[in-house]
LUMVO-427951 format. One line per 4 residues: number of its first residue (from 1); their letters; for each residue z, x, y of C-alpha. Coordinates in steps of 0.2 Angstrom, whole numbers. Example, Ala and Ser with C-alpha at 12.3 -4.5 7.8 and 13.67 -1.06 7.14 Angstrom:
2
1 = as = 39,62,-22; 36,68,-5
//
This chain:
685
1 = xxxx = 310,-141,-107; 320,-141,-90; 306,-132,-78; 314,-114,-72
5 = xxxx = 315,-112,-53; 314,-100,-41; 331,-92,-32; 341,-78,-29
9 = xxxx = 347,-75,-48; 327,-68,-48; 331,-54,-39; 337,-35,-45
13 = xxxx = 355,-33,-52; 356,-20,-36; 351,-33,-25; 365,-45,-31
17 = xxxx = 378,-32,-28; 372,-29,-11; 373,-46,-6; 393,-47,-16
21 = xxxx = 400,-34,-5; 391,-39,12; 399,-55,5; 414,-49,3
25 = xxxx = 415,-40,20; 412,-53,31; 424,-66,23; 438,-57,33
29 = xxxx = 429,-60,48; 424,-79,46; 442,-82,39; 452,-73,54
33 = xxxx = 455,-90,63; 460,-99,48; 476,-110,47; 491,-107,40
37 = xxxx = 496,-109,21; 512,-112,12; 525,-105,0; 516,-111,-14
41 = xxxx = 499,-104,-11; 510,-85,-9; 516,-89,-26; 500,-91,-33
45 = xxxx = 492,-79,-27; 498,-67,-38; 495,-75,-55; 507,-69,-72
49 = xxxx = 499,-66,-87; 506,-64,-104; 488,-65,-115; 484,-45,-111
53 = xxxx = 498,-34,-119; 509,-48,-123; 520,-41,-109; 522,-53,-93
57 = xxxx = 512,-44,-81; 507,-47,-64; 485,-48,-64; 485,-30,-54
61 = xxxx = 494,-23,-68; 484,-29,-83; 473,-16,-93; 457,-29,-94
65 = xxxx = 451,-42,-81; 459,-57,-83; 455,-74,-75; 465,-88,-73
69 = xxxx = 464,-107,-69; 476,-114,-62; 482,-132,-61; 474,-132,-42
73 = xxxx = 456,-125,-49; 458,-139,-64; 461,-154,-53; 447,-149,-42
77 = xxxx = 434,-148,-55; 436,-165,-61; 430,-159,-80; 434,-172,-91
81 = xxxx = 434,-161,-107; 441,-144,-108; 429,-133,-112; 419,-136,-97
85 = xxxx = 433,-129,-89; 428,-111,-95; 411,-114,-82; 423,-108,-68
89 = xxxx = 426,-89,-78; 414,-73,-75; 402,-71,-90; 408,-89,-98
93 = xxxx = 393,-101,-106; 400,-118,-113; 388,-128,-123; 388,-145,-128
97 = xxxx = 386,-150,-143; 381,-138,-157; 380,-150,-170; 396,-164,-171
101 = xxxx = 403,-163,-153; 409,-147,-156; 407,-136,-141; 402,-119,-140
105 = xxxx = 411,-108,-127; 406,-88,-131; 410,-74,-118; 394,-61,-115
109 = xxxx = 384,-75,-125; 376,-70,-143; 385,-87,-149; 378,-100,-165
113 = xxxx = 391,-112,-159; 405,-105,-168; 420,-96,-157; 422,-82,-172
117 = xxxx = 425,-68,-158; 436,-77,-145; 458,-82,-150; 461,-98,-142
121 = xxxx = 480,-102,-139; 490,-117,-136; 506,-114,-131; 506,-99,-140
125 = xxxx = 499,-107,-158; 483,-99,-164; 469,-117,-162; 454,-106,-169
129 = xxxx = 451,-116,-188; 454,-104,-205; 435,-109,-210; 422,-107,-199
133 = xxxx = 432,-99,-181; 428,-114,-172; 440,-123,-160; 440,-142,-160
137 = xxxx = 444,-145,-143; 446,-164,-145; 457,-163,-158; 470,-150,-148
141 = xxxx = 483,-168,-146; 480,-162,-125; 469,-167,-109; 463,-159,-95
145 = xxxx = 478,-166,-86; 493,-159,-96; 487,-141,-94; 496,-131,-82
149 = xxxx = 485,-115,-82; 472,-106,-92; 474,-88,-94; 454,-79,-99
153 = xxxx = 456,-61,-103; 438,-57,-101; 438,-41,-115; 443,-35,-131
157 = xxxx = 462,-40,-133; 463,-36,-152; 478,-26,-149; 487,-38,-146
161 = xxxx = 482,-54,-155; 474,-48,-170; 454,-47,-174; 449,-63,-169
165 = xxxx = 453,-59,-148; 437,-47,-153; 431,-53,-137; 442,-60,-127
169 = xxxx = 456,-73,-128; 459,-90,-120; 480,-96,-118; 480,-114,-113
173 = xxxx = 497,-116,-105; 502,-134,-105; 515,-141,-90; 533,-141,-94
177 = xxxx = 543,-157,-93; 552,-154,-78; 537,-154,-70; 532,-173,-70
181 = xxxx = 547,-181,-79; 545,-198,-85; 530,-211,-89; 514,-203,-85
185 = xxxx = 497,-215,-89; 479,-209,-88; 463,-219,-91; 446,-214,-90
189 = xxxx = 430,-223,-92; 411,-218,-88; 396,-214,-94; 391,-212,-112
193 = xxxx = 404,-224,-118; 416,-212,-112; 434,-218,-113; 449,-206,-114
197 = xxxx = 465,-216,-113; 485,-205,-112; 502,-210,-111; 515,-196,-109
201 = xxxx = 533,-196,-107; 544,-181,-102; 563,-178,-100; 571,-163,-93
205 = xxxx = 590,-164,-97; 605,-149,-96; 598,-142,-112; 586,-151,-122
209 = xxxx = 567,-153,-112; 557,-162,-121; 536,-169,-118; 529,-184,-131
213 = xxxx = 511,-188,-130; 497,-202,-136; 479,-200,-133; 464,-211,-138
217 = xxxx = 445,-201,-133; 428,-209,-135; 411,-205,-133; 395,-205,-139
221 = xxxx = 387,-189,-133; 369,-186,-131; 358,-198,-130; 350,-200,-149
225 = xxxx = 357,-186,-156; 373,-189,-169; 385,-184,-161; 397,-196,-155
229 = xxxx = 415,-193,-157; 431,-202,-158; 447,-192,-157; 467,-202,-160
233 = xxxx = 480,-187,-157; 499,-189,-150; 509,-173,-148; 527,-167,-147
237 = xxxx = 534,-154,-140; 552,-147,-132; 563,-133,-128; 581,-133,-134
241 = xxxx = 592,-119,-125; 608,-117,-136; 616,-104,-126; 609,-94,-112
245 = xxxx = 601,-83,-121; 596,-93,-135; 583,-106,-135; 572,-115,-148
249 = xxxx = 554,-121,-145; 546,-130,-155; 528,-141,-155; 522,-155,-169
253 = xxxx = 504,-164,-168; 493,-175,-177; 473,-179,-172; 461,-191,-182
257 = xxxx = 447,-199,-180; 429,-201,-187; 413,-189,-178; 394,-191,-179
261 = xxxx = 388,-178,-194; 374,-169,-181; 363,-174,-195; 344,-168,-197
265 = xxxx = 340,-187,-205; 334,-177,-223; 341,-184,-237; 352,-171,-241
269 = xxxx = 358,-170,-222; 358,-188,-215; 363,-196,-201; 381,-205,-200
273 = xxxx = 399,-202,-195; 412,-190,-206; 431,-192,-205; 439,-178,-197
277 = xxxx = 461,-176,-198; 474,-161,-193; 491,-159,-193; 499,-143,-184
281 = xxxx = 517,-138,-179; 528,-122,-175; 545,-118,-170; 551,-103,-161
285 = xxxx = 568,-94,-161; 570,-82,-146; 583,-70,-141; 587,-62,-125
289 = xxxx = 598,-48,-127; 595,-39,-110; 588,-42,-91; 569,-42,-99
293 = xxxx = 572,-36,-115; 571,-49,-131; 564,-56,-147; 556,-69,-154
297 = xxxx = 552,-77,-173; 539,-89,-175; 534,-101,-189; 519,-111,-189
301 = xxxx = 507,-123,-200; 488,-129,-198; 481,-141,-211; 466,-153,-210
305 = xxxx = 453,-160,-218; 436,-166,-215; 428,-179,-229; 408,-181,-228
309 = xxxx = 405,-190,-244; 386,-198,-243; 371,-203,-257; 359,-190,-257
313 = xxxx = 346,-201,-266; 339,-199,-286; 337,-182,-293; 319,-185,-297
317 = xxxx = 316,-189,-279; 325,-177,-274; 314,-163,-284; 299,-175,-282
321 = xxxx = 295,-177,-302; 297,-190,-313; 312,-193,-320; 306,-190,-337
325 = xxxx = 303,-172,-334; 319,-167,-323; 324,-157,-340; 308,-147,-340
329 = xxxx = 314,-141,-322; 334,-143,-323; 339,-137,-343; 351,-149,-351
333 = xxxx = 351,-162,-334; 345,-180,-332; 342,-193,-319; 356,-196,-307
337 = xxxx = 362,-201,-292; 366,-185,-279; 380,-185,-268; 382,-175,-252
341 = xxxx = 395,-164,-244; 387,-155,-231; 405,-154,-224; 418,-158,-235
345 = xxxx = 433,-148,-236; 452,-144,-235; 460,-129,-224; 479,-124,-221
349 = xxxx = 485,-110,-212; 505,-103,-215; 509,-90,-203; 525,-81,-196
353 = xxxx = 527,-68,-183; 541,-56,-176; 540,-50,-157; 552,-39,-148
357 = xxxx = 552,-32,-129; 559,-18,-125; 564,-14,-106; 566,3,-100
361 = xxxx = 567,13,-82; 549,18,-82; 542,8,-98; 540,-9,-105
365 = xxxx = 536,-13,-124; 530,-26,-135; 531,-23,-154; 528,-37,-170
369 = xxxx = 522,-39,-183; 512,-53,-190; 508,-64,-209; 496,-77,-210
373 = xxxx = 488,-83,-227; 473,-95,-226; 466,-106,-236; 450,-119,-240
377 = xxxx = 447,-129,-252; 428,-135,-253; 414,-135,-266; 399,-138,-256
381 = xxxx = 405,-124,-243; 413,-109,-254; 403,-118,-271; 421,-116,-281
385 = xxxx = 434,-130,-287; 449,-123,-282; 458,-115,-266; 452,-98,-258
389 = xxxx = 464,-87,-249; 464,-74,-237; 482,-67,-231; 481,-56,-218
393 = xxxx = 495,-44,-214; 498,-35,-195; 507,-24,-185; 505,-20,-165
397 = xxxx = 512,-13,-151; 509,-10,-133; 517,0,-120; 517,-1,-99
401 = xxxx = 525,14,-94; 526,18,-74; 519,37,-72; 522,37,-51
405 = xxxx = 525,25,-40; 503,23,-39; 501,25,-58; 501,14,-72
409 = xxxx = 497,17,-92; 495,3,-102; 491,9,-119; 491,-4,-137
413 = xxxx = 487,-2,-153; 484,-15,-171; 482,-11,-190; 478,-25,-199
417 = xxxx = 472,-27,-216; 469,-43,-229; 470,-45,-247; 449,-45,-246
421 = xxxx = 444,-27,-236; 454,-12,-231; 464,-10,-215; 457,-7,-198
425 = xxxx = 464,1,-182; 459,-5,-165; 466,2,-151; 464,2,-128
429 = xxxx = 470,13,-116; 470,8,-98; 477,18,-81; 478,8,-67
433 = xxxx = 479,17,-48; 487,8,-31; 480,19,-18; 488,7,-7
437 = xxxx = 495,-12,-6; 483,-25,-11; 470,-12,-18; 471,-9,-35
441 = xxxx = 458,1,-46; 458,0,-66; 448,9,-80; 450,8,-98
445 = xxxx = 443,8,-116; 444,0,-129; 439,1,-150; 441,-14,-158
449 = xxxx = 433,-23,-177; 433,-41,-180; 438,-47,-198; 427,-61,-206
453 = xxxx = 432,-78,-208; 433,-88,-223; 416,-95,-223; 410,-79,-220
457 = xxxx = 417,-68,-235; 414,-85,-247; 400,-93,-240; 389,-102,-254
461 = xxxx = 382,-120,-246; 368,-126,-259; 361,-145,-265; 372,-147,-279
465 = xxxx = 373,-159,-293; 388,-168,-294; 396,-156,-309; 394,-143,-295
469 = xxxx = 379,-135,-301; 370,-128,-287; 350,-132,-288; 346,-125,-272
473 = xxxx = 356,-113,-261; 356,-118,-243; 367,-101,-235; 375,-89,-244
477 = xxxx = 386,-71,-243; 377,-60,-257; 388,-47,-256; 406,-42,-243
481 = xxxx = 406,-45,-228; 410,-27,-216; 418,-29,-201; 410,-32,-185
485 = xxxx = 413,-14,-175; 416,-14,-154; 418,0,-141; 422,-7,-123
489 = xxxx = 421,4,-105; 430,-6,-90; 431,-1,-73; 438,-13,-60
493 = xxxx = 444,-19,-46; 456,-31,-35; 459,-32,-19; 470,-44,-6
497 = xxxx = 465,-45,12; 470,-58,26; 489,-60,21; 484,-61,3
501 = xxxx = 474,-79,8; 457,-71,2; 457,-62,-16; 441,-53,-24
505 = xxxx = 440,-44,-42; 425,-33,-48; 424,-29,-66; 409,-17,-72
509 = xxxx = 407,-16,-89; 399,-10,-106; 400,-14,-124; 392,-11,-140
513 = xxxx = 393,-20,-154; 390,-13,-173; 386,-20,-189; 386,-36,-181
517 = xxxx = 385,-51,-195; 366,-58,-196; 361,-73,-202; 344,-68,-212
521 = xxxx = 331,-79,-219; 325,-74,-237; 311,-85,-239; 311,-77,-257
525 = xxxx = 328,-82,-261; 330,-84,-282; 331,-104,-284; 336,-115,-299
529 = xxxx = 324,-129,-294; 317,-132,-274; 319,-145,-264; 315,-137,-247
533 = xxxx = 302,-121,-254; 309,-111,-238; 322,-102,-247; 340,-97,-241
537 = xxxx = 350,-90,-228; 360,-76,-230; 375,-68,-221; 375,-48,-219
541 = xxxx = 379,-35,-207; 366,-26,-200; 364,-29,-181; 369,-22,-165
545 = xxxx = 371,-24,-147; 373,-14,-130; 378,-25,-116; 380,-17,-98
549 = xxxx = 385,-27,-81; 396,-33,-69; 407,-46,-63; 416,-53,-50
553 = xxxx = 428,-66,-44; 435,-73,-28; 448,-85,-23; 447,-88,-3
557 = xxxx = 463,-99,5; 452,-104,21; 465,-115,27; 479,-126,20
561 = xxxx = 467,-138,18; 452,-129,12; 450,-118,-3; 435,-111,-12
565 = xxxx = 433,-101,-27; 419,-89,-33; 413,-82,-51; 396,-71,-54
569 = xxxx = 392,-62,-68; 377,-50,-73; 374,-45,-89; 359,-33,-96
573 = xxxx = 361,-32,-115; 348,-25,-129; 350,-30,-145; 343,-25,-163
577 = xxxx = 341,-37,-177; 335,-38,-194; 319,-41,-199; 318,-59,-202
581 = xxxx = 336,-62,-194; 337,-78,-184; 341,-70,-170; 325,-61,-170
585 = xxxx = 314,-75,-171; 317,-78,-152; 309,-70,-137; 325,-72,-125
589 = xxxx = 341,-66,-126; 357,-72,-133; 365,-68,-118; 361,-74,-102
593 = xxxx = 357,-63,-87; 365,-71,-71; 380,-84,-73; 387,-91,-60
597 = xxxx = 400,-106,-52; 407,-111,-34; 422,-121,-33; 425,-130,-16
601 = xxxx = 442,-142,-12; 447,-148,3; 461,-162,9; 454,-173,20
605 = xxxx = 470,-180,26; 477,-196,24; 480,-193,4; 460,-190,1
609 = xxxx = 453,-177,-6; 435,-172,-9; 428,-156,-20; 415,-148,-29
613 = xxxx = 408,-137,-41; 390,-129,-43; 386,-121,-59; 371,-107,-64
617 = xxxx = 366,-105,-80; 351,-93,-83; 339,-97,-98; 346,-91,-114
621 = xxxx = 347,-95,-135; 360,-101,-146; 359,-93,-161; 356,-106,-179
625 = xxxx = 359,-122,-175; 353,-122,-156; 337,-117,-147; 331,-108,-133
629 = xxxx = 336,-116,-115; 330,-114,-98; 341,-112,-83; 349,-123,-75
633 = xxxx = 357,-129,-62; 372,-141,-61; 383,-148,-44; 397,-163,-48
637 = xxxx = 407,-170,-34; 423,-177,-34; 432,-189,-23; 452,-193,-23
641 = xxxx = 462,-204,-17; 481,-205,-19; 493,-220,-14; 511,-218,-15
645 = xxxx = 521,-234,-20; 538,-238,-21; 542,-227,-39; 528,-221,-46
649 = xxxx = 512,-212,-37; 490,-219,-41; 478,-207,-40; 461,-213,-39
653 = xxxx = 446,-201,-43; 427,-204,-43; 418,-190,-52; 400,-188,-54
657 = xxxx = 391,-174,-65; 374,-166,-63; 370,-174,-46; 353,-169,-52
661 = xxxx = 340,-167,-63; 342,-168,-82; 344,-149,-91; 345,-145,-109
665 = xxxx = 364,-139,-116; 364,-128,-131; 347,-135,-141; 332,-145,-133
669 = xxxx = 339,-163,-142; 356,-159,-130; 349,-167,-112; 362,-168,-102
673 = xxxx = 356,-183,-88; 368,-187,-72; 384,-194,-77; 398,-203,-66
677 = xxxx = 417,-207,-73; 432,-217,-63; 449,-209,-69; 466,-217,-65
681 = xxxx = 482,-209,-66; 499,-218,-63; 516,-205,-62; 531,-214,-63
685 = x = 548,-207,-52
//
């Protein structure tokens, strides 16, 4: 256990506050002899975001906070994986690795290392998997260094993206080709074996913009714990524009590569490595018919597979008798050999959406509607030989409309409804008031409900034989799953002050969560034989949670050389469980109390650079499959250096992580030790 330490994050919410605004008021005063900054920085400064109400919308004008990183914020972090990119957002917890190397990134906390309440976009395609709602973020065919902004709308965004933006929603925005055209090479290399190899090449041409991408990323994760992964992914993607008001995008990826299983070293769950593969792709038809009115129809496909085949032993070893007597326990069975599939399965994904704007004097709209079917194929995970499906059908809308000149009403609204439970409603309303330029003050609700996944409505894991008789159930949905209930209260606020070079948002907050999905331990659970005598797990609704706090971001321009950026959140949340429910078995919360990050970059001249980040996490637990874990603190440095040669430039980077001590990441096994990497990237004219 990493000891806990004393610091400010001990002191009373009120006190924190306090300390933001005095903060907050003297920034002014130290910044006032600042340099001066360019036309680039101006631009910036006042972010678009399209992930709130689907409508382009500038921050200020947005019915939720919203937080976005840029390509400035991304380079000066020097994260080698994306997800740790998420550290640098208000009320953001990244941990690494819940059992393979998947990572868990959850928004308030109360995660078990699944992203089942969070949309994650790429370039407008849905990345969240059909199965379990988990994002396999090495497996996405990017890097860090073909992203061109992040956008994290920190709220429920239901209303626009369906159940699964329950909480919030992540767009990952890649770079368009005319932004680095031609040969782009990047390799990485440090510790924990870690090697992440890219070769890009983009065109921009009259009509036809186009970006093909390889990638090769290696590593072997925590020290002694399975979960090493290797990840083999090339991407293609382009734009065609047909006639000015026509143009076709379109996007095709493939990823492979085998992962450590996370296994326990049981029999039935061993240590050892499981294939992983996944094919995506989409195309998009869009239609300008007006100065900002349009429409757009999208196809798009997922399908992957993961194969985790392994020898579970002798059934009489396995049940501990003599192999004479396994029919006195089993009727009808006799010895043999057992075979695993912890995670064996087959998913695809078919969906196809319709999305018009509509542009008035006073009011803007976004309309669609929305088809997606979803499917898995997998007898250890559903305990059925043949394909499930879940089609899901949806209709939204959303409407900015101008009241006065100070006033701004942005109201949405979803129904959506799936062959497996009745339809839903979720709606938000938001008013947004400009007493003046720069100031900007919002409050809004919202009611929102959170469909299960796949695993959730035909969860049935068990030790079975190989005919698929199940002799010991493992986790299990006795009965439908409801949906997961949210009411939301927002009241924020942004302001600009020294030409727009120093930006600071405060959001305060509160949400409740009903007939929350447990996972509850029958220790009574009805058995055909017992391997484990701890009996099953079982997926229900039953608990709830009130979380209340606040959160706040700034971005300071200090100079043209120097930039920092700020992120706090404080989070009071009181949750109730059922009895036995995993998440009553802890004495902390699922969701952390102070979170915290500070970004610093500053250009030393001469084409060197120098930044750094310190991270705060308080102590928390991840729910099944993690632990509890103390707080931590986390500073990584970065140096750059950048030599321009006759047709191509080399940047040079040295990046060290955890300059520290060694802290525990998402379950005690996970220690994450001081970690340096060299990255080289070579940009061709």
């Amino acid at each position: 256990m990493v000891p806990k330490q004393a610091s400010l994050v001990g002191r009373r919410p009120a006190s924190w506050l306090c300390c933001i605004l005095l903060s907050l008021k003297w920034l002014p005063v130290l910044a006032a002899s600042a340099e001066g900054y360019t036309e680039d920085d101006l631009i910036a400064d006042i972010p678009v975001a399209l992930s709130v109400t689907r409508l382009p919308q500038s921050v200020t004008d947005t019915s939720m906070a919203v937080s976005v990183i840029d390509r400035t914020m991304i380079e000066a972090s020097g994260f080698i994986e994306i997800p740790d990119l998420l550290r640098l957002v208000p009320g953001f917890q990244v941990g690494l690795s819940w059992r393979d190397h998947h990572a868990s990134v959850t928004y308030h906390g109360q995660s078990d290392g699944l992203s089942r309440r969070m949309q994650v976009l790429l370039d407008g395609r849905v990345v969240v998997g059909s199965l379990f709602g988990l994002v396999d973020w090495d497996r996405l065919g990017i890097t860090v260094d073909d992203i061109e902004r992040i956008e994290v709308v920190r709220g429920p965004a239901g209303v626009s993206f369906g159940s699964n933006a329950f909480v919030g929603v992540i767009n990952i925005v890649t770079q368009k080709p005319y932004r680095n055209p031609g040969w782009r090479f990047s390799a990485t290399t440090g510790s924990r074996d870690t090697s992440l190899l890219t070769a890009r090449y983009a065109h921009s041409g009259d009509q036809f913009d186009y970006r093909a991408s390889l990638s090769y990323f290696n590593t072997e994760g925590f020290h002694s714990v399975n979960d090493e992964s290797i990840a083999r992914s090339g991407r293609f993607q382009g734009t065609f524009q047909a006639t000015p008001e026509t143009s076709l995008d379109f996007q095709l990826g493939y990823a492979e590569g085998p992962w450590g299983r996370g296994g326990s070293g049981v029999s039935v769950d061993p240590v050892g490595t499981k294939e992983a593969s996944e094919q995506y792709g989409s195309i998009r038809l869009t239609r300008t018919t007006d100065p900002g009115s349009a429409w757009y129809l999208q196809f798009g496909f997922t399908s992957g597979e993961e194969n985790d085949k392994f020898s579970a032993g002798l059934l009489s070893d396995l049940l501990g008798v003599d192999p004479a007597d396994i029919g006195g326990v089993i009727p009808g069975q006799q010895e043999q050999e057992v075979f695993g599939r912890t995670f064996d399965y087959q998913v695809n994904r078919r969906d196809i959406e319709f999305q018009q704007l509509l542009n008035g004097q006073r009011y803007r709209i976004a309309w669609g509607l929305g088809y997606r079917k979803d499917m898995v194929n997998s007898l250890e995970i559903v305990g059925q030989k043949e394909w499930q499906a879940m089609e899901t059908f949806r209709t939204q809308g959303n409407i900015e409309y101008r009241l006065t000149d100070q006033l701004l009403l942005n109201a949405g609204a979803i129904y959506e409804k799936n062959n497996i439970s009745s339809g839903e409603l979720s709606w938000r309303l938001g008013l947004n008031f400009t007493p003046t330029k720069g100031h900007m003050f919002r409050l809004s609700v919202a009611e929102s409900w959170r469909q299960p996944f796949l695993v959730e409505n035909f969860h049935n894991i068990a030790v079975r034989l190989n005919d698929g008789t199940a002799i010991e159930t493992v986790q299990v949905a006795p009965e439908p799953i409801d949906p997961e209930r949210l009411r939301s209260y927002e009241l924020g606020y942004i302001g600009n002050w020294l030409d727009e070079r120093l930006t600071a948002e405060i959001k305060l907050y509160r949400e409740t969560f009903e007939d929350e999905i447990e996972y509850v331990w029958d220790p009574a659970y009805p058995e055909v034989a017992s391997i484990f005598n701890q009996g099953a797990i079982l997926d229900v609704n039953g608990g709830s949670t009130a979380i209340e706090g606040f959160e706040t971001g700034a971005r300071w321009l200090a100079s043209d050389r120097t930039r920092f950026w700020l992120s706090y959140a404080y989070a009071d949340a009181d949750q109730s469980s059922l009895p036995m429910a995993f998440r009553s078995l802890y004495q902390t919360s699922a969701t952390p109390r102070h979170t915290a990050s500070l970004l610093m970059s500053h250009d030393l001249g001469r084409h060197w650079q120098v930044s750094a980040g310190y991270y705060y996490l308080d102590d928390m637990v991840w729910i099944l499959w993690g632990s509890e874990t103390d707080a931590y603190r986390r500073l990584d440095v970065r140096i750059a250096r950048q030599f321009p040669l006759r047709n191509a430039d080399l940047k040079l980077e040295l990046i060290g992580q955890n300059l520290g001590g060694d802290y525990v990441e998402f379950k005690q096994a996970n220690r994450f030790e001081t970690r340096t990497f060299l990255r080289a990237t070579l940009q061709f004219h």
